[in-house]
C-alpha positions as CSV (number, residue, x, y, z in Angstrom):
1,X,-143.7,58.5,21.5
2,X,-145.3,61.6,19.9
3,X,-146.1,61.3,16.0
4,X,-144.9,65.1,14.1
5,X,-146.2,65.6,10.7
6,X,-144.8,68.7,9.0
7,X,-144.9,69.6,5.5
8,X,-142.0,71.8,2.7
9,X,-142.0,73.0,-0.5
10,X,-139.2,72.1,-2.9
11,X,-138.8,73.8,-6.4
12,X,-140.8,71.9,-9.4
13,X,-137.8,71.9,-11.2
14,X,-135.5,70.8,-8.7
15,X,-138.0,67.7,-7.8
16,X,-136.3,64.6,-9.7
17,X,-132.8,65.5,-8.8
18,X,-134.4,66.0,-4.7
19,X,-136.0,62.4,-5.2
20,X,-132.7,61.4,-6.4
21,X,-130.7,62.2,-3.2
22,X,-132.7,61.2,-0.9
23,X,-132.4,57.4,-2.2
24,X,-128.6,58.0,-1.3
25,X,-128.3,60.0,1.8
26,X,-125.2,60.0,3.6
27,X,-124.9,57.3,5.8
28,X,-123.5,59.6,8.3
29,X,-126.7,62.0,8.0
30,X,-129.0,58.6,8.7
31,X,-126.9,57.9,11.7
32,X,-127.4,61.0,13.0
33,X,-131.2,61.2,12.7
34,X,-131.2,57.9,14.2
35,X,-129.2,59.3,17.6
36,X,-131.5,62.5,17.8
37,X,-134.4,60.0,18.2
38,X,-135.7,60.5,14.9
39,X,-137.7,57.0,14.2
40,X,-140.0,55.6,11.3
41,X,-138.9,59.2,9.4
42,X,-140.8,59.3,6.4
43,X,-141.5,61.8,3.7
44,X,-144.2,62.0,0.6
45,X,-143.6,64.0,-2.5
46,X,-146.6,65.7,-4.5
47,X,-145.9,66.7,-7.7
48,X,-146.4,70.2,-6.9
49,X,-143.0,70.2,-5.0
50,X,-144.9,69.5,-1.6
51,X,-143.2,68.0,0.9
52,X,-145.2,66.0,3.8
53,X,-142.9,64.4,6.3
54,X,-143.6,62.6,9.3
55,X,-141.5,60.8,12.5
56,X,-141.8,59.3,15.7
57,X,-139.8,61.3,18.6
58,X,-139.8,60.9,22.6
59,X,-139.3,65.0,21.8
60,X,-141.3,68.0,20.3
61,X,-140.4,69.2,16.7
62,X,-138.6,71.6,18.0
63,X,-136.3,69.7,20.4
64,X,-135.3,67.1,17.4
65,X,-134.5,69.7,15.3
66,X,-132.3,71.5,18.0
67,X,-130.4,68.3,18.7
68,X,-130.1,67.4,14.7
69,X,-129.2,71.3,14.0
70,X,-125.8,71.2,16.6
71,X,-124.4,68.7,14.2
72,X,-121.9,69.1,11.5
73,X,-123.4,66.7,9.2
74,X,-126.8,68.3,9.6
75,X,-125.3,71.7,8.5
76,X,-123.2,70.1,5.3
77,X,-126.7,68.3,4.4
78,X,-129.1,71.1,4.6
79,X,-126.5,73.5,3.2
80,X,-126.1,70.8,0.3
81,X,-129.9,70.7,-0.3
82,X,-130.4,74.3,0.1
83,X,-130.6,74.7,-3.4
84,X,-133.8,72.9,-3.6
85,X,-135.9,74.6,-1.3
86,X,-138.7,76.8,-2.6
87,X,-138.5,80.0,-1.2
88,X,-136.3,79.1,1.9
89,X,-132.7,78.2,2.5
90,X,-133.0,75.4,4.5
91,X,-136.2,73.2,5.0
92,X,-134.8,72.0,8.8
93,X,-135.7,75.7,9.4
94,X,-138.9,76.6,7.5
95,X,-140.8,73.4,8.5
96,X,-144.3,73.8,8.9
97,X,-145.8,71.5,11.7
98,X,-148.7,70.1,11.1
99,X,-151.8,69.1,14.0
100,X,-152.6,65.3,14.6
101,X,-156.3,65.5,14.9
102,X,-156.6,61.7,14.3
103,X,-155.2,57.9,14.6
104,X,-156.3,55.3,14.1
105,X,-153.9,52.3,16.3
C-alpha cells in the first residue's frame, strides 16, 4: 500500500460549515471512496483553512483520483463543496501532494 499525504486550502469563513459536512457525508460518497481503494482516509483542519489529508491506496494520487473523478457522486460532492475552496473550484483537482520522507512502522 502506498501512503499519499496532500494538503488544500478552504476559506476561513467557510471553515465551520466545511467541518460540519464532512461529519455527514453522503453515504453514497463514502461508498465510493471505499471502491476506488481509498483506505484509512483522513483529513486535519488548521485554523488557517489548511487542509492536510492523508490515505492508504494500492494506486498513485493520480490513479485514485481518476477512478473517484468518473463517478457521479464524486462530481455532485465536489461541485457541492466548491463553494468552500480557497482559490480553486474543486479541491479533487487542486490537491497538492505532499513527499513521505519518513515512517516510523
Amino acid at each position: 500500500m502506498k501512503r499519499v499525504g496532500f494538503q488544500f486550502k478552504v476559506r476561513t469563513d467557510r471553515l465551520e460549515d466545511y467541518n460540519e459536512h464532512h461529519k455527514h457525508v453522503w453515504p453514497e460518497m463514502l461508498a465510493a471512496l471505499r471502491a476506488t481503494g481509498w483506505g484509512n482516509y483522513t483529513l486535519f483542519m488548521r485554523a488557517d483553512g489548511l487542509i492536510f489529508g492523508y490515505f492508504e491506496t494500492a494506486h498513485s494520487l493520480h490513479e485514485a483520483q481518476a477512478a473517484m473523478a468518473a463517478l457521479d457522486v464524486n462530481t455532485r460532492w465536489q461541485e457541492f463543496m466548491a463553494g468552500f475552496m480557497d482559490g480553486a473550484a474543486r479541491a479533487d483537482e487542486n490537491f497538492m501532494e505532499l513527499t513521505e520522507y519518513f515512517h516510523l512502522d
